[in-house]
N, C-alpha and C positions, 0 to 999 in steps of 0.2 A: 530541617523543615521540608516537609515532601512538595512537589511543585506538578506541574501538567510538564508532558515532553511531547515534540515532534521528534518521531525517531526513525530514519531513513538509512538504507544501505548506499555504499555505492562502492565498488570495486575498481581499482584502475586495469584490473585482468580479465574483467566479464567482458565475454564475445561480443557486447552491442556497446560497447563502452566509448562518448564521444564528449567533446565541449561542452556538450549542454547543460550539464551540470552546474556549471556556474551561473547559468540563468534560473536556474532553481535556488541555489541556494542565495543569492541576492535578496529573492522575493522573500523566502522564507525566514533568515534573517532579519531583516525588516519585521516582519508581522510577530516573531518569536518576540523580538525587543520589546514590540509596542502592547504584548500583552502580557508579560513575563512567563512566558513559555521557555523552555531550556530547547534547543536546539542540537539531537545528540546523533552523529553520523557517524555508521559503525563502514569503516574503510581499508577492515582487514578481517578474511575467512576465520572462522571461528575455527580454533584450534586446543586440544584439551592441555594444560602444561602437567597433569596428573592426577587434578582433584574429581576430574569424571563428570565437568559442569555441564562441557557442550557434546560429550558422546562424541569426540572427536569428528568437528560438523564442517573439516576439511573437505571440498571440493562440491557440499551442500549448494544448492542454487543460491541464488541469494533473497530470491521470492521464499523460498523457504527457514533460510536462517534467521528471517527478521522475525520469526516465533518464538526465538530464544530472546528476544524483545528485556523480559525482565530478567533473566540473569546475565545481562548486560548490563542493565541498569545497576543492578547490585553490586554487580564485580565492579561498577566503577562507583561506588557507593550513593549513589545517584536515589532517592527517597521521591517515588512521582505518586500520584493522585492516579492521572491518567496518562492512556499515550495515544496516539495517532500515529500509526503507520501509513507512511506517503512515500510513495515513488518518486525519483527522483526527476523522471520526466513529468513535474507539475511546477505550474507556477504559483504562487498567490495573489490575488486583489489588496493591496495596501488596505481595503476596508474593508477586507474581509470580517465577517463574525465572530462568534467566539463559540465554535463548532465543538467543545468541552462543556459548555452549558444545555447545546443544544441535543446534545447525546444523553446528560441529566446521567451519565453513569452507568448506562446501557452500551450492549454490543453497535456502538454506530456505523452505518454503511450507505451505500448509495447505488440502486438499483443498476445493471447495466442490460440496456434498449437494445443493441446492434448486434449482427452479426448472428439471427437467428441460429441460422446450421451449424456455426458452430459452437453456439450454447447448446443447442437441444443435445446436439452429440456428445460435447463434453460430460455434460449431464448422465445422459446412458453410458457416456465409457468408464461411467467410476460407478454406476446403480450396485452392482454388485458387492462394494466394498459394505455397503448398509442399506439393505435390501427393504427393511423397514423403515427409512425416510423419503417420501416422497415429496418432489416440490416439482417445478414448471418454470419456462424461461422466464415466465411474469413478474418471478419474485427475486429471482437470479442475480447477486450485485456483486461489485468490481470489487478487486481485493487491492486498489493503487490508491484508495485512502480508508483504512480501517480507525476508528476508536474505540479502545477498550480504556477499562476501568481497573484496579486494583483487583477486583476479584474476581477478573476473568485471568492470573495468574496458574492457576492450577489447568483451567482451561488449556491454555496456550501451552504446557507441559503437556499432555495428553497430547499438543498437537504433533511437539516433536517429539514424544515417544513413536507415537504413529508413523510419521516418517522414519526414524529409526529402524522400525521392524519392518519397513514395507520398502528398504530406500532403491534395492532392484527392481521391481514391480512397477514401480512410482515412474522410478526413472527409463521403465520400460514403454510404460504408457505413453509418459513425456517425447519421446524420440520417434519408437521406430508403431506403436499401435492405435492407441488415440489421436498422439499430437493436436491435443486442444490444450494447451495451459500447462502448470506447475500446479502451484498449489491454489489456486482460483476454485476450481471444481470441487477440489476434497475438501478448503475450508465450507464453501456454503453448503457441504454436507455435515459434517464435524457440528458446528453453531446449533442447527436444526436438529441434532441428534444430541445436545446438550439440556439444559437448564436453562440458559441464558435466551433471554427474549432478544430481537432482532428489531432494533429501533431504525427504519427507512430513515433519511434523513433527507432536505432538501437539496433536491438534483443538484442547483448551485454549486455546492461541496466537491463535488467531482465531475465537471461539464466537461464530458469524452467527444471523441470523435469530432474535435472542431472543423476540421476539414470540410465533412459532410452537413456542415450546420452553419454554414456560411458565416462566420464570425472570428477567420482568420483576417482580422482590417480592427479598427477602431471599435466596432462594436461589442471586439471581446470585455471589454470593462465591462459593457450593462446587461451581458448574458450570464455571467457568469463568479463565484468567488474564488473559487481552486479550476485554473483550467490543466488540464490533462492531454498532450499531448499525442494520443495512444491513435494507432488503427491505422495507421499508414509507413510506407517506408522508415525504417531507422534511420537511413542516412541523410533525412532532411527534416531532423530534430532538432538540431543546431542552429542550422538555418533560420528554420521558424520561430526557435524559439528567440532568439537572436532577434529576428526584425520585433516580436513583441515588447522585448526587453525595449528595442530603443523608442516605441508609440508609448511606452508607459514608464519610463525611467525618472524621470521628473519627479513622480509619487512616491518614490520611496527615499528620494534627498534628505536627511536629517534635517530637520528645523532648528 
């Protein structure tokens, strides 16, 4: 019986790699249970054993690997409807909504507001790879919580094919020429250079930059339903994420 998945990387060897993981998946657990969501955390580099699945996607980002999204699902015989692609530096709202209805089956995403310079740049450092799509920072969205649908499966292969043919390039841009992002920039080219329509979904879903939006206190309950950690130091992810877990742990105690 196929079901809806949250599906989340998380590596114990990726360079930003800290505690805070457990305060993500506390929350996400919780909201999985309460809406029969499966919960599926891929926690080891994809590696091919001979059948040629993941194009041997050893030492692949891990922003990048979670593309191979459905043939993970499958290898582990896992039948979903849809999926949600979420960072591990996010929390959930215990009431949260049910962000699978709200996508209706569409590419769902959630615009991303900040850091003009370095969208607009990001934007021009990849123009070139599809010279004929053009977009602007206005529509520009975060790739820390994506929903696809079943038939954005063939999609999401073209994405890692693309990566595949381009993985020096990519990872050239990534490092030492661009240095704006992974694979943030090339999906919201990729999408717009597709079929598939780009359903915005309510900010809520992915509330960024809490820092700067004064709602790291009490108030994050009523700002927000997925909050997202992102835009500030790594090493005080834990931390924070940590004091919200303990202003909001109460809500997710089993009844």
């Amino acid at each position: 019986m196929s079901k809806n998945v949250v599906f989340m990387t998380s590596f114990e060897k990726a360079p930003d790699f800290l505690d805070y993981k457990k305060w993500c998946f506390k929350t996400w657990k919780y909201w999985c249970d309460k809406h029969n969501v499966e919960l599926v955390i891929l926690e080891d580099e994809l590696r091919d054993s001979g059948g040629g699945v993941f194009n041997n996607g050893y030492g692949m980002k891990p922003t990048w690997q979670r593309w191979h999204v459905w043939d993970v699902l499958e290898a582990n015989n896992i039948d979903a409807d849809n999926v949600a692609l979420v960072d591990i530096d996010t929390m959930v709202h215990w009431d949260c909504p049910n962000f699978f209805e709200a996508a209706n089956g569409e590419f769902g995403c959630i615009q991303d507001k900040f850091f003009l310079e370095w969208t607009i740049n990001s934007i021009k450092g990849y123009q070139d790879f599809w010279p004929d799509v053009k977009f602007d920072w206005t529509t520009y969205f975060n790739c820390g919580f994506i929903v696809l649908n079943k038939k954005h499966k063939e999609w999401c292969k073209s994405v890692t094919d693309f990566y595949y043919k381009n993985e020096l390039e990519l990872k050239t841009r990534q490092h030492r020429t661009v240095k704006k992002g992974s694979d943030q920039t090339p999906i919201n080219y990729m999408i717009r250079n597709s079929n598939h329509p780009i359903n915005f979904l309510d900010e809520r879903f992915n509330l960024q930059q809490l820092h700067l939006r004064g709602v790291l206190n009490p108030m994050i309950t009523e700002a927000g339903w997925i909050w997202h950690f992102n835009g500030f130091d790594k090493e005080k992810r834990n931390d924070l994420m940590g004091q919200v877990w303990e202003m909001v742990k109460k809500n997710y105690e089993t009844k």
